[in-house]
C-alpha positions in Angstrom: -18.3 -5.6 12.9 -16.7 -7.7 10.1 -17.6 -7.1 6.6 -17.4 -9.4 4.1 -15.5 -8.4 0.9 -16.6 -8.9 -2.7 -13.0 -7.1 -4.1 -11.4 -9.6 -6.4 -7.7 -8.9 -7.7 -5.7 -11.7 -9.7 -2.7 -12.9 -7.2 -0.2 -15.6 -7.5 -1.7 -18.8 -6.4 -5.0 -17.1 -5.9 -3.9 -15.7 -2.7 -7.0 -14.1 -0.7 -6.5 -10.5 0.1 -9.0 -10.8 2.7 -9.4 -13.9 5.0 -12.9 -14.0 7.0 -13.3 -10.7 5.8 -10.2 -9.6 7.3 -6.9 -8.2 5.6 -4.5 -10.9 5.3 -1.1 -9.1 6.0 0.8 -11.9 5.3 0.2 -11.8 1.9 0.2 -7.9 1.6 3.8 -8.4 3.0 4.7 -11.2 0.6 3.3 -9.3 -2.3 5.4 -6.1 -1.2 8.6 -8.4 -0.9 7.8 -9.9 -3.8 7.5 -6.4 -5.6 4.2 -6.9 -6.6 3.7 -3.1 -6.8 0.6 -3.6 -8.9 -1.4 -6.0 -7.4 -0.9 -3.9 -4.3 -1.6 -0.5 -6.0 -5.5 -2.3 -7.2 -5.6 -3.2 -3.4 -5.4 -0.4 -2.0 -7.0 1.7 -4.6 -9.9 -0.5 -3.6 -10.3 0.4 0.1 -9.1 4.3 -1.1 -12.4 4.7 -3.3 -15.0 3.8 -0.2 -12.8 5.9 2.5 -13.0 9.2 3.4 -11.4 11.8 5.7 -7.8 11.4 7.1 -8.0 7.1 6.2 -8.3 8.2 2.5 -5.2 10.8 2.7 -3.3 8.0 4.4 -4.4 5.7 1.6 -3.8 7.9 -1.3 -0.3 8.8 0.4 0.9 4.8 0.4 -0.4 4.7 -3.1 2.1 7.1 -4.3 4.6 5.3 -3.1 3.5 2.0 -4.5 3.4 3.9 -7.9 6.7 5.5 -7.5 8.1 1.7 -6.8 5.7 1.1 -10.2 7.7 3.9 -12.3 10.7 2.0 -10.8 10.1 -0.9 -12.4 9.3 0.5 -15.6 12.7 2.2 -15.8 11.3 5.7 -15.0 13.1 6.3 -12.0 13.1 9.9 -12.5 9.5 9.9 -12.4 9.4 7.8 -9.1 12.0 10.3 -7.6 9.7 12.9 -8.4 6.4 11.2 -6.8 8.8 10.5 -3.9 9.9 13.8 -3.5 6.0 15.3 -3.4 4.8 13.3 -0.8 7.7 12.2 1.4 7.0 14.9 4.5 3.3 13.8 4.6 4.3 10.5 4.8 6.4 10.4 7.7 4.2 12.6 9.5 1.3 9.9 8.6 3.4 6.7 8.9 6.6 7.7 10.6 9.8 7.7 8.8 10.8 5.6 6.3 13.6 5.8 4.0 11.7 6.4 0.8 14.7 7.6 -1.4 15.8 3.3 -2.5 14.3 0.9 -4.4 12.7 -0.9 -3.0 11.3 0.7 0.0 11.3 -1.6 2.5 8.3 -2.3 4.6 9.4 -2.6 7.5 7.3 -3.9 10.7 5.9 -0.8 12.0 5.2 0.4 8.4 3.1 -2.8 8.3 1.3 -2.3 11.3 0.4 1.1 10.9 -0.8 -0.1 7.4 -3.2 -2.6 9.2 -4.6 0.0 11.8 -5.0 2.1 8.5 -6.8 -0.8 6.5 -8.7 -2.1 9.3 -10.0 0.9 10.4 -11.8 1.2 7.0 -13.6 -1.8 7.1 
């Protein structure tokens, strides 16, 4: 069943999160390339808050790596090292590996998709 989404977050363009109530992941991939860390943080935090169980652990693990790219930004790479380092095993054992130790991290295709399954699979 599709749900339809009342979340509103303030994109370039006005660019729709959701499309039919589904998760657009073109523009979650243009807003990662674009290293719009934040606007991706609020997203996710959204569908965090309403999840539970092992979606909401997979969530809350992506979110710290969207805040360590955050810290990044803000010249406090010592800080995003440090998020990095606390989470990067659970990661790859939820998403796979990923180098995690650059800025940016790239998000690569199968990061993507397993972020999909992830988000979907909240809905």
């Amino acid at each position: 069943m599709i749900m339809e989404r009342s979340f509103q977050i303030h994109l370039p363009g006005n660019l729709p999160i959701y499309v039919d109530g589904m998760f657009n992941f073109q523009i979650f991939a243009g807003l990662w390339s674009e290293e719009a860390y934040w606007e991706i943080h609020e997203m996710l935090e959204y569908e965090w808050r309403k999840s539970d169980g092992k979606i909401r652990r997979g969530l809350w693990l992506l979110i710290q790596v969207v805040v360590s790219q955050i810290k990044w930004q803000m010249n406090q790479e010592d800080v995003s090292r440090r998020i990095i380092a606390r989470v990067r095993h659970e990661f790859w054992s939820f998403f796979g590996y990923v180098p995690l130790d650059s800025y940016p991290v790239q998000l690569t295709d199968a990061l993507l998709k397993k972020i999909g399954i992830l988000i979907q699979s909240n809905i």
